[in-house]
C-alpha positions as CSV (number, residue, x, y, z in Angstrom):
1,X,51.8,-13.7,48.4
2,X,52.9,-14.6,51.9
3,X,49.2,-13.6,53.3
4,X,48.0,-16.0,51.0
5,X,50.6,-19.0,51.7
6,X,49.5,-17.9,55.9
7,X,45.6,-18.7,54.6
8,X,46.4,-22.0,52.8
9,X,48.5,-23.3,56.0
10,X,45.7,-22.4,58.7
11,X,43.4,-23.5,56.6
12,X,44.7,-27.0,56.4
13,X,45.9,-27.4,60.0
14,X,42.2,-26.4,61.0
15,X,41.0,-28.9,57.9
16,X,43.1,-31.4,60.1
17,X,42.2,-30.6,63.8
18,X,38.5,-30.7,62.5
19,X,38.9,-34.3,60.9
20,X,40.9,-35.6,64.2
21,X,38.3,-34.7,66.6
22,X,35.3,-36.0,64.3
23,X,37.6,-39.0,63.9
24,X,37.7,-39.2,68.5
25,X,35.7,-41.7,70.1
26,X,32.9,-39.5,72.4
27,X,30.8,-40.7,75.1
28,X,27.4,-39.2,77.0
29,X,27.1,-38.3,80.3
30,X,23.5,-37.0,81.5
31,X,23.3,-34.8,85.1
32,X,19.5,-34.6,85.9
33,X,18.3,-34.1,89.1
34,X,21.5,-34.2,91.0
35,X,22.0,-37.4,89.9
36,X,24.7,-38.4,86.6
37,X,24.2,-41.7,84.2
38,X,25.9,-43.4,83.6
39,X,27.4,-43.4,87.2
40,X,30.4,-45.3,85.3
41,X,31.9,-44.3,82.4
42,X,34.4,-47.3,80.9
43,X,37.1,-45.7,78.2
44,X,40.2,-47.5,76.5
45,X,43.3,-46.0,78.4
46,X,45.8,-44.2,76.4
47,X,43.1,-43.0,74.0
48,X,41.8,-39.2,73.8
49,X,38.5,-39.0,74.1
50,X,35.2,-36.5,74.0
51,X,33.0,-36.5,76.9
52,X,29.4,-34.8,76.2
53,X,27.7,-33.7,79.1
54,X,24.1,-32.8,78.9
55,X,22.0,-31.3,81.8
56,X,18.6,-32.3,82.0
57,X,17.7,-31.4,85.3
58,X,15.5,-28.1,86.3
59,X,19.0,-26.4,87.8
60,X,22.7,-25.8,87.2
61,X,25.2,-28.6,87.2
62,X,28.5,-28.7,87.3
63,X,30.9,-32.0,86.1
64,X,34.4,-31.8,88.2
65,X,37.1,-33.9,88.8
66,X,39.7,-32.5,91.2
67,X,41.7,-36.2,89.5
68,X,41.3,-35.2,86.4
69,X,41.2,-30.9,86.8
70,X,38.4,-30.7,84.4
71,X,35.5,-28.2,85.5
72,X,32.5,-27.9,83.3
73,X,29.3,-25.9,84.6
74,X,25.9,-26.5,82.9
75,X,22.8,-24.2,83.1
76,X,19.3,-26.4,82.9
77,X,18.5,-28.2,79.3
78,X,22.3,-27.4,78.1
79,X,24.8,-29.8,76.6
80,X,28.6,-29.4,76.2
81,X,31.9,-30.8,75.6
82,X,35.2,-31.9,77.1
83,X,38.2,-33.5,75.7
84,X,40.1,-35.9,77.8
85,X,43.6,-36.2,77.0
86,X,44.9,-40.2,77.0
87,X,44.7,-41.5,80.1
88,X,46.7,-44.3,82.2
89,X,44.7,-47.1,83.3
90,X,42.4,-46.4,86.3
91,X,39.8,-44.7,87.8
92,X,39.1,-41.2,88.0
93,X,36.6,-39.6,90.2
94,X,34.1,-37.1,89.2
95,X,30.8,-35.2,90.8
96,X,28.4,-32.5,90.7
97,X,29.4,-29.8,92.5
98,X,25.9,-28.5,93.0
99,X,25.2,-31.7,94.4
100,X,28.2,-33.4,95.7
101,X,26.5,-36.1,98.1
102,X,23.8,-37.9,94.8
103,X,25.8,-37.0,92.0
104,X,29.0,-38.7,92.2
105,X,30.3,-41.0,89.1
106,X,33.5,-42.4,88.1
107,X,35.6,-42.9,84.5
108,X,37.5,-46.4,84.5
109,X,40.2,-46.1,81.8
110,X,41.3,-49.6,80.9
C-alpha cells in the first residue's frame, strides 16, 4: 500500500515536470565551423528558458559561459539541451571553447 501511494506521487510530480518544460519557451543556437548563429540570442528576463544547441560543423564544440557557468560540449552533427534559469536583465557572454577567437555570441535578457 505505501509502495503503491510512492508510484502514484512520482508519477505525478514527473507527469508535472514533463508538462512544465514542454510548456518553456526554447530557442536554437547552431555552432558550425567555429562560428555560432545566431551571434545574439534575445530572451524575456526573468523567464526560464531552453537553449538547443546543435553542432553542425565537421569537429567538437563546446557552448560556455564563464557569466552564466553553463558548459555544454558537442561532438560533430550532435544537438543538445540547456535550461537557463530566469535571468535579470542583461547580457551574458558565451563562446566556443574550441574556437574562442570566431565563435563568440551573446544572450540579451530583457
Amino acid at each position: 500500500m505505501k509502495t503503491a501511494r510512492l508510484l502514484f506521487i512520482f508519477s505525478l510530480f514527473f507527469q508535472l515536470t514533463a508538462a512544465t518544460a514542454d510548456d518553456m519557451p526554447t530557442y536554437k543556437l547552431l555552432m558550425k565551423d567555429g562560428r555560432i548563429h545566431p551571434e545574439t540570442l534575445e530572451v524575456p528576463a526573468m523567464t526560464r528558458f531552453r537553449l538547443e544547441v546543435k553542432n553542425e560543423g565537421p569537429g567538437a564544440a563546446e557552448f560556455e559561459s564563464l557569466e552564466l557557468k553553463k558548459e555544454l560540449v558537442l561532438s560533430p552533427g550532435v544537438t543538445r539541451n540547456m535550461v537557463f534559469f530566469p535571468m535579470k536583465p542583461g547580457t551574458y557572454k558565451f563562446f566556443d571553447d574550441f574556437h574562442p577567437e570566431t565563435g563568440q555570441g551573446r544572450i540579451v535578457a530583457k
